[in-house]
C-alpha positions as CSV (number, residue, x, y, z in Angstrom):
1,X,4.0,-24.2,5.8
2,X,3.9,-23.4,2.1
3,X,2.0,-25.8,0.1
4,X,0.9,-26.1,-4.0
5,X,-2.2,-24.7,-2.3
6,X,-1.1,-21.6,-1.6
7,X,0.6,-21.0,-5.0
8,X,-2.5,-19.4,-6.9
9,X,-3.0,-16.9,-3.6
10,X,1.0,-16.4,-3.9
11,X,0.3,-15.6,-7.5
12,X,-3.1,-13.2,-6.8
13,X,-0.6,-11.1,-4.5
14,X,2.4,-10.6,-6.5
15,X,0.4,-9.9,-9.8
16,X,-2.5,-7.9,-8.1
17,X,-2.6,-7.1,-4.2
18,X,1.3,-5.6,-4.7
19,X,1.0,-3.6,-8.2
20,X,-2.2,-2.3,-6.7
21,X,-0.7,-1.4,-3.4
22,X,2.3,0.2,-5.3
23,X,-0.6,2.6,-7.2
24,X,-2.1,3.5,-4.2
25,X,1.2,4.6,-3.2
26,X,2.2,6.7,-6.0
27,X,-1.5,7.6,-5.5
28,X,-0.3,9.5,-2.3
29,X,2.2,11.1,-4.3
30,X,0.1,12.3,-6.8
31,X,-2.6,13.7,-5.2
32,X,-0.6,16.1,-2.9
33,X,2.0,16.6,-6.1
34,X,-1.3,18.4,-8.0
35,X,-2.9,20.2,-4.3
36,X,0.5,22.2,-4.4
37,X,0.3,23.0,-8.3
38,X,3.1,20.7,-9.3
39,X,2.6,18.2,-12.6
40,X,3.7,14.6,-11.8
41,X,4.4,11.5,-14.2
42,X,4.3,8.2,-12.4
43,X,5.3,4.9,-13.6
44,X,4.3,1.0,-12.5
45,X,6.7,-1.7,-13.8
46,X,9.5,-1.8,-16.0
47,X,10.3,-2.9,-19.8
48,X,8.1,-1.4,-22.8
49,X,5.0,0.6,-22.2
50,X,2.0,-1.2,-22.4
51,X,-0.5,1.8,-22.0
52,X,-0.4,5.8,-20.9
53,X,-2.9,7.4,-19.3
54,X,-2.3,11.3,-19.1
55,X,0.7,11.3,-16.6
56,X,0.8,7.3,-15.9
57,X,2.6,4.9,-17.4
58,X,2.1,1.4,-16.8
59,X,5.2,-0.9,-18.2
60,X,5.2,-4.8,-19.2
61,X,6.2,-6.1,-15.9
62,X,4.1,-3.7,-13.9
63,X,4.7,-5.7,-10.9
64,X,8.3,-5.3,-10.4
65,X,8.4,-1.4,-9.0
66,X,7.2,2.3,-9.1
67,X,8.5,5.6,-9.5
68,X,6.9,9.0,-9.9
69,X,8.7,12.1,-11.0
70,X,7.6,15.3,-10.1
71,X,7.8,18.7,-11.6
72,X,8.4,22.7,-9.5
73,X,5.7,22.5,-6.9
74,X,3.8,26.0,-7.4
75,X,3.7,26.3,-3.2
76,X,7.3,25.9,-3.3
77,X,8.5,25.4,0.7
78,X,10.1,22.7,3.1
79,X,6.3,21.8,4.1
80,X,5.4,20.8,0.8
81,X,7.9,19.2,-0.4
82,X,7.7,17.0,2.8
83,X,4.0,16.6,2.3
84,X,4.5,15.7,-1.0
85,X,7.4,12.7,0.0
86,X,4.7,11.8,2.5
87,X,1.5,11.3,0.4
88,X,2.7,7.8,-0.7
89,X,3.4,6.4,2.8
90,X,0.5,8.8,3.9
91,X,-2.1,6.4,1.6
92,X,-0.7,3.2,2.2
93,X,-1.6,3.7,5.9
94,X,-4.7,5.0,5.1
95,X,-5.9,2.0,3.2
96,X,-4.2,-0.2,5.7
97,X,-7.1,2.0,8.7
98,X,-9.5,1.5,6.0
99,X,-9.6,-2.1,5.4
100,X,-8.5,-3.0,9.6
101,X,-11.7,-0.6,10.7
102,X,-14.0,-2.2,7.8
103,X,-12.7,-5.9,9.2
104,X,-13.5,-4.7,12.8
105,X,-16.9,-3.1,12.3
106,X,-18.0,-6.0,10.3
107,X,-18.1,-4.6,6.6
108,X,-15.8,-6.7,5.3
109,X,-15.4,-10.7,6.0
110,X,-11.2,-11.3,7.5
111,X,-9.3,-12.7,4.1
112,X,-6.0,-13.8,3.2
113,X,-6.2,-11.3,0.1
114,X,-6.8,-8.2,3.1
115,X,-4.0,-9.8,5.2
116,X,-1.7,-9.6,1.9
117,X,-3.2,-6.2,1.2
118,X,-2.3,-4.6,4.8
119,X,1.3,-6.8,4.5
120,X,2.3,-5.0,1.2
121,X,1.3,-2.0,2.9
122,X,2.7,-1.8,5.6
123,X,6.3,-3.1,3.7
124,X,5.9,-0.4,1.8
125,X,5.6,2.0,4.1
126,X,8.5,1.1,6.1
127,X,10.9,0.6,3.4
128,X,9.8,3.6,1.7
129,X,10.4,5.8,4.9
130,X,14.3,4.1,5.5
131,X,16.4,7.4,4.3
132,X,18.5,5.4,2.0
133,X,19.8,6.7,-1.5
134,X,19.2,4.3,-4.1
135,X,21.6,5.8,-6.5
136,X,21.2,8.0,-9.6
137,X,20.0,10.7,-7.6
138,X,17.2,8.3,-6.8
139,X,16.3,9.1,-2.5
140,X,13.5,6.7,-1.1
141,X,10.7,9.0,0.1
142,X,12.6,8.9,4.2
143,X,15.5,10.2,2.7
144,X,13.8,12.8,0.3
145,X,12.2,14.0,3.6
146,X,15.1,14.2,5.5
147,X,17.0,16.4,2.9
148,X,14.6,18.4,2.6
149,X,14.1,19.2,6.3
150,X,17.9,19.3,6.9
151,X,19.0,21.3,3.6
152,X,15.5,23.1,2.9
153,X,14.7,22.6,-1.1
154,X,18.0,23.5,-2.1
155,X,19.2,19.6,-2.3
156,X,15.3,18.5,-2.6
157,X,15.0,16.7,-5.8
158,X,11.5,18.8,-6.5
159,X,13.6,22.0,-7.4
C-alpha cells in the first residue's frame, strides 16, 4: 500500500528516474539519427526553455514528455529509417540488460530507484512501440516503423 513514506521515492521517480529514462530514450534516437548522417533536435519537457545544448532542448517541466525531430538521413532507405525509429526503444532495453545483469552479477545492490528505473523503461518501450498516431503528423516510434516498412520512406516522416 501507498504510504507518506513512499512520497519522496514517488517524487525521486517522476522528477528524476522518468526524465532520465526519457533522455536515454531520445538517446537511442540520436545516436543512430547522426551514424546515418542525419541532424536531430530533441526536446525534454514542455513550457519555456530553460537551457540548449547544441541540438537539445530541455523545457520548464522537463518531466512531462519528449520529442526529437530529425532531419534527411544521408543513408536514406527503409533500413534506416527503421533503425532510426528503433534506437529509442533499442536503449531503453539496453539499460534495462544493463542494470538486471549488474543486479544479478552482484555490481549493483537490488533498489527501489533500479526497480523504478527498469519500470519506466520498460513503459516506455511498450507504449512507444504501439503504432498509434498521436495527431499532428505526430506517429509513436511502432507506427513510424510500420509506415515505413509498409509505404517505404515515401509517408516516413524522415523525408
Amino acid at each position: 500500500m501507498f504510504g507518506w513514506s513512499d512520497v519522496p521515492t514517488a517524487i525521486w521517480a517522476f522528477f528524476v528516474i522518468l526524465p532520465l529514462v526519457s533522455l536515454i530514450h531520445e538517446l537511442g534516437h540520436y545516436l543512430f539519427t547522426r551514424l546515418f548522417g542525419g541532424k536531430i533536435k530533441f526536446c525534454l519537457g514542455r513550457g519555456k526553455i530553460l537551457f540548449k545544448l547544441g541540438g537539445i532542448e530541455v523545457r520548464r517541466v522537463y518531466f512531462l514528455d519528449s520529442w526529437c525531430q530529425i532531419d534527411k538521413l544521408s543513408v536514406s532507405n527503409k533500413w534506416s529509417h527503421t533503425i532510426v525509429y528503433l534506437g529509442g526503444p533499442l536503449f531503453n532495453i539496453a539499460t534495462v540488460i544493463v542494470i538486471n545483469s549488474s543486479i544479478h552479477m552482484g555490481l549493483l545492490e537490488p533498489h527501489i530507484l533500479f526497480y523504478q528505473f527498469v519500470y519506466f523503461s520498460l513503459y516506455f518501450t511498450f507504449f512507444s512501440l504501439l503504432p498509434v498516431d498521436y495527431g499532428d503528423g505526430n506517429p509513436s516510434d511502432g507506427k513510424a516503423i510500420y509506415d515505413v516498412i509498409k509505404h517505404g520512406t515515401a509517408r516516413d516522416p524522415l523525408q
